[in-house]
PDB file with one MODEL, atoms N, CA, C and O in Angstrom:
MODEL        1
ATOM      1  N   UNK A   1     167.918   2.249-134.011  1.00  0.00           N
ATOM      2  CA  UNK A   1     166.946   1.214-134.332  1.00  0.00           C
ATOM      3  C   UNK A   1     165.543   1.619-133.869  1.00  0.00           C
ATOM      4  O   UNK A   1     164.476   1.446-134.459  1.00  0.00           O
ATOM      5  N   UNK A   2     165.777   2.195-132.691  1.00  0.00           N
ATOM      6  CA  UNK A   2     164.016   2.366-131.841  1.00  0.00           C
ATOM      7  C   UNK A   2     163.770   3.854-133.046  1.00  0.00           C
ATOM      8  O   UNK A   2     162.546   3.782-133.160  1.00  0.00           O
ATOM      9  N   UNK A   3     164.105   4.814-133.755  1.00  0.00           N
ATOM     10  CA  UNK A   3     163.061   5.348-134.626  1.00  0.00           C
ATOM     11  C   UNK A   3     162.815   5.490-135.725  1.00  0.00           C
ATOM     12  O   UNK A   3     162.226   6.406-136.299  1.00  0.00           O
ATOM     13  N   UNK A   4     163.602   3.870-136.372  1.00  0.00           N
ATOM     14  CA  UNK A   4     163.303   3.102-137.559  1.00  0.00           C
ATOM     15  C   UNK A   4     162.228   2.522-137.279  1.00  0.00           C
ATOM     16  O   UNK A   4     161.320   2.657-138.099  1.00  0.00           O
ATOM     17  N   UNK A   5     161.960   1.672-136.018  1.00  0.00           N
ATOM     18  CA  UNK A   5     161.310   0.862-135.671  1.00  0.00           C
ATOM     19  C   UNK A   5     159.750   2.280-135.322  1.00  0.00           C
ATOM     20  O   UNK A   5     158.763   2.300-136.058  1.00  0.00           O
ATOM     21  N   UNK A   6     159.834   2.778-134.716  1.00  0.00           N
ATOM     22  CA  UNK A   6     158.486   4.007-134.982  1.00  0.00           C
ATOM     23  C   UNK A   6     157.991   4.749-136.025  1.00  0.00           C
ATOM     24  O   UNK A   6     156.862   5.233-136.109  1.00  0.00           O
ATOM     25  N   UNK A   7     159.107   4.832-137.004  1.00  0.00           N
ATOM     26  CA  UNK A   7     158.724   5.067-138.131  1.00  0.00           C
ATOM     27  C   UNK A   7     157.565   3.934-139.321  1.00  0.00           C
ATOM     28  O   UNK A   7     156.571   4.324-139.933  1.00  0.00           O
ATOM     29  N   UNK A   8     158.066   2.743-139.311  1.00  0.00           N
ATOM     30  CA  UNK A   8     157.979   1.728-139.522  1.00  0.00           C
ATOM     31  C   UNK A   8     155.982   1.762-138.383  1.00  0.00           C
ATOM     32  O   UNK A   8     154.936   1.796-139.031  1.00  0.00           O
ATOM     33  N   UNK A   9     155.974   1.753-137.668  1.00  0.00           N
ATOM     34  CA  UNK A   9     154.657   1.715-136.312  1.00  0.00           C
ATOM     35  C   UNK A   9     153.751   2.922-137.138  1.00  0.00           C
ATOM     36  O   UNK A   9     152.586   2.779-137.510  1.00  0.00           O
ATOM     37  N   UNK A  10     154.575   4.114-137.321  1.00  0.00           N
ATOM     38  CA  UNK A  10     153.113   5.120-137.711  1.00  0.00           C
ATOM     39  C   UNK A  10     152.929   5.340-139.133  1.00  0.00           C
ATOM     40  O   UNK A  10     152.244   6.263-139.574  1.00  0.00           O
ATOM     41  N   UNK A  11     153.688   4.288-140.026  1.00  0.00           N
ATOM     42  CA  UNK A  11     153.525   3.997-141.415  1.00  0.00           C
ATOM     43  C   UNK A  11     152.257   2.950-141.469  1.00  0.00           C
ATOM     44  O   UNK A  11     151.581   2.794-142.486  1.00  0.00           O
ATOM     45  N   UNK A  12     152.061   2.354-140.408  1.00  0.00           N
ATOM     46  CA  UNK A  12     151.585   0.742-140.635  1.00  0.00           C
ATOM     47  C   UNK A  12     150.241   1.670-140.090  1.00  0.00           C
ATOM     48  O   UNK A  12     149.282   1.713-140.861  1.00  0.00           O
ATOM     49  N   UNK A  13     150.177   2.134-139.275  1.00  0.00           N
ATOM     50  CA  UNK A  13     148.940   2.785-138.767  1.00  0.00           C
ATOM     51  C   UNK A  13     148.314   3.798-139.537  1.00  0.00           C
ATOM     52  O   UNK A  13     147.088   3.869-139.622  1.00  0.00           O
ATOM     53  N   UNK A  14     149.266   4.770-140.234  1.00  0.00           N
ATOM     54  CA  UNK A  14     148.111   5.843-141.304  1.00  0.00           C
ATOM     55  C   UNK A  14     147.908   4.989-142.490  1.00  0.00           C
ATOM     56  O   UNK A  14     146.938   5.423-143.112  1.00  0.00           O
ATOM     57  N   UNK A  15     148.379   4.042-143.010  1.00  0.00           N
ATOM     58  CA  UNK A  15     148.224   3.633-144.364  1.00  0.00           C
ATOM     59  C   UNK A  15     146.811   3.172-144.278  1.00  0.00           C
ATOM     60  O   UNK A  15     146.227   3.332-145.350  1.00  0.00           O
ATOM     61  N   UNK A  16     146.181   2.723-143.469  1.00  0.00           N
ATOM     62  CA  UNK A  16     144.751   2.114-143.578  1.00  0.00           C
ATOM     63  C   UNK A  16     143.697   3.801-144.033  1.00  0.00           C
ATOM     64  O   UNK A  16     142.937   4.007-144.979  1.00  0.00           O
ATOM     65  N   UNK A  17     144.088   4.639-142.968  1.00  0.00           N
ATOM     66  CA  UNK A  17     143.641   5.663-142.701  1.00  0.00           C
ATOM     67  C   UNK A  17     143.764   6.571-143.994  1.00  0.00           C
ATOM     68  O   UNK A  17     142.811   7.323-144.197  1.00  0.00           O
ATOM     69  N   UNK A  18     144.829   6.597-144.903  1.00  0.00           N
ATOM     70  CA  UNK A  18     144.881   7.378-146.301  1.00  0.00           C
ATOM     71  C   UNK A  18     143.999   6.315-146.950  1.00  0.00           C
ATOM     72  O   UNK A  18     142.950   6.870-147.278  1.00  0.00           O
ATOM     73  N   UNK A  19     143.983   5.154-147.240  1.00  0.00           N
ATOM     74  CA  UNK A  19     143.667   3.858-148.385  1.00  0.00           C
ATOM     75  C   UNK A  19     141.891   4.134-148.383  1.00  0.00           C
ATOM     76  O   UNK A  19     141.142   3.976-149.347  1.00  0.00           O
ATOM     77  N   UNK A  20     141.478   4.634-146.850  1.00  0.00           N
ATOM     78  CA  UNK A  20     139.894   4.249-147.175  1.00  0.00           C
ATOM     79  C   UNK A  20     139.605   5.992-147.301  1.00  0.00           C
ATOM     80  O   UNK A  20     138.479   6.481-147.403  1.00  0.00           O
ATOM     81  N   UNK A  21     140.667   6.638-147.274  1.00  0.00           N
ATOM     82  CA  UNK A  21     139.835   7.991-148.047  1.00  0.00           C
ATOM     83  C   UNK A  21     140.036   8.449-149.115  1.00  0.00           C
ATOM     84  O   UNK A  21     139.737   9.643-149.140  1.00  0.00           O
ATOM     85  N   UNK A  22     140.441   8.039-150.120  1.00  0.00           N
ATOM     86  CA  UNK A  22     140.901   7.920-151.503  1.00  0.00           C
ATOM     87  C   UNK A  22     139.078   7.628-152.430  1.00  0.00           C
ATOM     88  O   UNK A  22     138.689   6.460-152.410  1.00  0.00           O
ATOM     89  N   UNK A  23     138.461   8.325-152.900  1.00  0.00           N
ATOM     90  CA  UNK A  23     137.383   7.915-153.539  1.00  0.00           C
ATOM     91  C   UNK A  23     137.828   7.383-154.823  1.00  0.00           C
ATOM     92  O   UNK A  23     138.378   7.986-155.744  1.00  0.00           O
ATOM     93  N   UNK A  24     137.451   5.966-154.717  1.00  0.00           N
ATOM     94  CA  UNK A  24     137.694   5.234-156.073  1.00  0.00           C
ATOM     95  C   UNK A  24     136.643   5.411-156.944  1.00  0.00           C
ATOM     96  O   UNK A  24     136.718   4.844-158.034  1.00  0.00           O
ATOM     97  N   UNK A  25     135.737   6.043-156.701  1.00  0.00           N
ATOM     98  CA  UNK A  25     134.651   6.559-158.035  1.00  0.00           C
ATOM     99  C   UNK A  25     135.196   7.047-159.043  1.00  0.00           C
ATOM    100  O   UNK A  25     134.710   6.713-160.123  1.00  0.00           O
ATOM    101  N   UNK A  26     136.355   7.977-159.045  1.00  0.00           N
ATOM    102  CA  UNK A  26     137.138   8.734-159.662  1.00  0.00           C
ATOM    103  C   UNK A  26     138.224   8.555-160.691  1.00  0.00           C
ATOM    104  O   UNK A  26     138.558   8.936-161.813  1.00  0.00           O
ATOM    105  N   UNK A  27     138.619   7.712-159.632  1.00  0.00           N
ATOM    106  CA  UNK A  27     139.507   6.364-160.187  1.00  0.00           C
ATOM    107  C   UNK A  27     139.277   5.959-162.169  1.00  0.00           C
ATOM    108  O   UNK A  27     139.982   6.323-163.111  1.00  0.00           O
ATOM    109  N   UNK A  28     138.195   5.219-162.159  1.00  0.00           N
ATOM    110  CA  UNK A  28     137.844   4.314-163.135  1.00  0.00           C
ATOM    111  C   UNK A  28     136.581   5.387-164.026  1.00  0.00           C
ATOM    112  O   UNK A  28     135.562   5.667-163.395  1.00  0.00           O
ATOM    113  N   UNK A  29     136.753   5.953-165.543  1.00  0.00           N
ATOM    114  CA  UNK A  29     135.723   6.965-166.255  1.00  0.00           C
ATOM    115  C   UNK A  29     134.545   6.014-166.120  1.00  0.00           C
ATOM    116  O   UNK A  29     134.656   4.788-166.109  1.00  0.00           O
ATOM    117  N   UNK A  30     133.315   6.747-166.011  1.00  0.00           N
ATOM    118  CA  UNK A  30     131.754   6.402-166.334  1.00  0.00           C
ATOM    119  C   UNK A  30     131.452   5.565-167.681  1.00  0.00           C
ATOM    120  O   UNK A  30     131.705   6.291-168.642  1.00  0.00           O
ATOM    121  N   UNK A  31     130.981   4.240-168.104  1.00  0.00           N
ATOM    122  CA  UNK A  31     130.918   4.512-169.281  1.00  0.00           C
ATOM    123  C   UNK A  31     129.341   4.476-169.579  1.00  0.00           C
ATOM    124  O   UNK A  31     128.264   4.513-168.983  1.00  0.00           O
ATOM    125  N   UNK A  32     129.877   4.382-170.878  1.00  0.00           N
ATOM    126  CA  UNK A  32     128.441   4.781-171.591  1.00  0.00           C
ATOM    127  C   UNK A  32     128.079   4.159-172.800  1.00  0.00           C
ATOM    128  O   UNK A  32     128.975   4.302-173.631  1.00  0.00           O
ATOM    129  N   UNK A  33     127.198   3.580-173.184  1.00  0.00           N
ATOM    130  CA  UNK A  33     127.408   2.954-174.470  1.00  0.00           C
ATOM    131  C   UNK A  33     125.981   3.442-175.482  1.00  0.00           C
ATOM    132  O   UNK A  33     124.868   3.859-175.161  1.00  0.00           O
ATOM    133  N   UNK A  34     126.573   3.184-176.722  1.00  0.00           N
ATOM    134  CA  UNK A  34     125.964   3.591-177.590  1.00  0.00           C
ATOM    135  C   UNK A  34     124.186   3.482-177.844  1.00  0.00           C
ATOM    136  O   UNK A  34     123.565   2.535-177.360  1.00  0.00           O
ATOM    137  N   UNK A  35     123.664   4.296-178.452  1.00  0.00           N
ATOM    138  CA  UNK A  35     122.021   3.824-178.585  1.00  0.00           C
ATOM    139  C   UNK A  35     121.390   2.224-179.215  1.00  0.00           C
ATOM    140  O   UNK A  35     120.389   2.338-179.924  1.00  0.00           O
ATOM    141  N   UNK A  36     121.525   1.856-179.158  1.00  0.00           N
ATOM    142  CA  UNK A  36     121.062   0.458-179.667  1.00  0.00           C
ATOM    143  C   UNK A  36     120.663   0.657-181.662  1.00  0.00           C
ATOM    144  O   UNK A  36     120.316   1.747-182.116  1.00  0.00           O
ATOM    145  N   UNK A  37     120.795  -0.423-182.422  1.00  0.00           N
ATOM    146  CA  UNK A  37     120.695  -0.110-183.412  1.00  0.00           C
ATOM    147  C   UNK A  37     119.228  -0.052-184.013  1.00  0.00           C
ATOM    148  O   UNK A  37     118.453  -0.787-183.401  1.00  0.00           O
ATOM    149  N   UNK A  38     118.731   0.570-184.945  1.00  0.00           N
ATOM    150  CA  UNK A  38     117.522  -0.429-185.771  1.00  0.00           C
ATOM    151  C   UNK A  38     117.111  -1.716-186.046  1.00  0.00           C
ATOM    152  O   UNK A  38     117.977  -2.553-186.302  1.00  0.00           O
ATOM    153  N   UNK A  39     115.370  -2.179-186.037  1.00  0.00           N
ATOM    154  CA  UNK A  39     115.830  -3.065-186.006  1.00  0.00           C
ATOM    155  C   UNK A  39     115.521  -3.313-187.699  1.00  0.00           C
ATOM    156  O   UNK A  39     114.865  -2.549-188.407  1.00  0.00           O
ATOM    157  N   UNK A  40     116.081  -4.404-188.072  1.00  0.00           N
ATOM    158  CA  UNK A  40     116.339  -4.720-189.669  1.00  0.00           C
ATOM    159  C   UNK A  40     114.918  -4.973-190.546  1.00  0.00           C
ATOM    160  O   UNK A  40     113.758  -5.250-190.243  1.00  0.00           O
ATOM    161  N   UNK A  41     115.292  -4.847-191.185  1.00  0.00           N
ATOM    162  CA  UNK A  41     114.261  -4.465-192.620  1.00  0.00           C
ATOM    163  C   UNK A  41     113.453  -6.005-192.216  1.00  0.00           C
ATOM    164  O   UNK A  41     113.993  -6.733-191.383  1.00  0.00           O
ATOM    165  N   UNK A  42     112.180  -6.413-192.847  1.00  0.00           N
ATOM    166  CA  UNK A  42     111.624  -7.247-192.240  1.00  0.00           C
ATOM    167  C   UNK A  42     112.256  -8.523-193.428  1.00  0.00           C
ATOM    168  O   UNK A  42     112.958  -8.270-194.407  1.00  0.00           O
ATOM    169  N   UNK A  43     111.800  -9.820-193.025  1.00  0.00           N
ATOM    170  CA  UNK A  43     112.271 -10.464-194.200  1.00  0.00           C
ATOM    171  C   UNK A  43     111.136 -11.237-195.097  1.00  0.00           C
ATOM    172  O   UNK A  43     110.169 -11.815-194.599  1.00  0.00           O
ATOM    173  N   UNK A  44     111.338 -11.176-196.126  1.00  0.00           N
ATOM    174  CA  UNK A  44     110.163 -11.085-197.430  1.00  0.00           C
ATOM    175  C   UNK A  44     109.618 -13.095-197.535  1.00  0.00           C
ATOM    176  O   UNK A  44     110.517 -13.926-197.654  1.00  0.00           O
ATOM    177  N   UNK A  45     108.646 -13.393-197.490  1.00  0.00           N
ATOM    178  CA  UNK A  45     108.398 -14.885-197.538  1.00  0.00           C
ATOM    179  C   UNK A  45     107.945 -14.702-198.691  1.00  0.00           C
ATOM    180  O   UNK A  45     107.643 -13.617-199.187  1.00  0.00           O
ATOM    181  N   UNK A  46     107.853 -16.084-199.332  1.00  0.00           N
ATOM    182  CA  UNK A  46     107.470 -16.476-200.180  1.00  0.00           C
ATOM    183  C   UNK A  46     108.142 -16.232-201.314  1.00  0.00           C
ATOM    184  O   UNK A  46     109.119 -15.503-201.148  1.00  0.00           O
ATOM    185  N   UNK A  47     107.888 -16.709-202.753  1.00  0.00           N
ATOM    186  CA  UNK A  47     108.610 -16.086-203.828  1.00  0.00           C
ATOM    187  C   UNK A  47     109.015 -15.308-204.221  1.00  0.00           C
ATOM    188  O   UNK A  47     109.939 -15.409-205.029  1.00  0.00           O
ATOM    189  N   UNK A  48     108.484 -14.089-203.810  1.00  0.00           N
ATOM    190  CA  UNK A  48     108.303 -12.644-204.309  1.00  0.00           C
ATOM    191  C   UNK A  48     109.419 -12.380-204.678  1.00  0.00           C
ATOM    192  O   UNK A  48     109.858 -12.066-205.785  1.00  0.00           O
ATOM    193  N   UNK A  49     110.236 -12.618-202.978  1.00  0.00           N
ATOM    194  CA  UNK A  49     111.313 -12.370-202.859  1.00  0.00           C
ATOM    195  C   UNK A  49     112.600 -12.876-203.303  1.00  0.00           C
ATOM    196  O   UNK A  49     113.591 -12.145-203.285  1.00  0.00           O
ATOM    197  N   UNK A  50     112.638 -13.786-203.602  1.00  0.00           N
ATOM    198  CA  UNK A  50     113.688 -14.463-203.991  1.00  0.00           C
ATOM    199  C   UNK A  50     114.655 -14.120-204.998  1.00  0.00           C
ATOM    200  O   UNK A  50     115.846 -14.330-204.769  1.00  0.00           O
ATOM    201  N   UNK A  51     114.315 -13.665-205.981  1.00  0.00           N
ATOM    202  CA  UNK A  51     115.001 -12.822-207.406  1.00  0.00           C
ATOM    203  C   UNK A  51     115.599 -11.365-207.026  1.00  0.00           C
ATOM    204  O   UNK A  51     116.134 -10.546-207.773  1.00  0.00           O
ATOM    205  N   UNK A  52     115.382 -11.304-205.843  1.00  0.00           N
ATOM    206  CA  UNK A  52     116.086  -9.566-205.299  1.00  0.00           C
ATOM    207  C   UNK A  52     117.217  -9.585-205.184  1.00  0.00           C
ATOM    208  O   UNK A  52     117.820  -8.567-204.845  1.00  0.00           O
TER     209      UNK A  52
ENDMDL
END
């Protein structure tokens, strides 16, 4: 029982010690997103436009 029970003691003690040296930057890809679009053709007032 006593080196279940120490096993169990220096599990509980390195796990903090691995968890905060793990760089999670790495973890999760960079993203990136696309260029933004044009902006749209203008829109025509008046009659001109209307029959297009």
């Amino acid at each position: 029982m006593k080196p279940l029970l120490t096993v169990l003691v220096v599990a509980l003690t390195v796990t903090p010690v691995i968890a905060a040296s793990i760089d999670m930057g790495t973890l999760t890809p960079t993203l990136t997103y696309p260029e933004p679009a044009p902006a749209p053709a203008p829109v025509t007032k008046g009659k001109a436009g209307i029959n297009q």
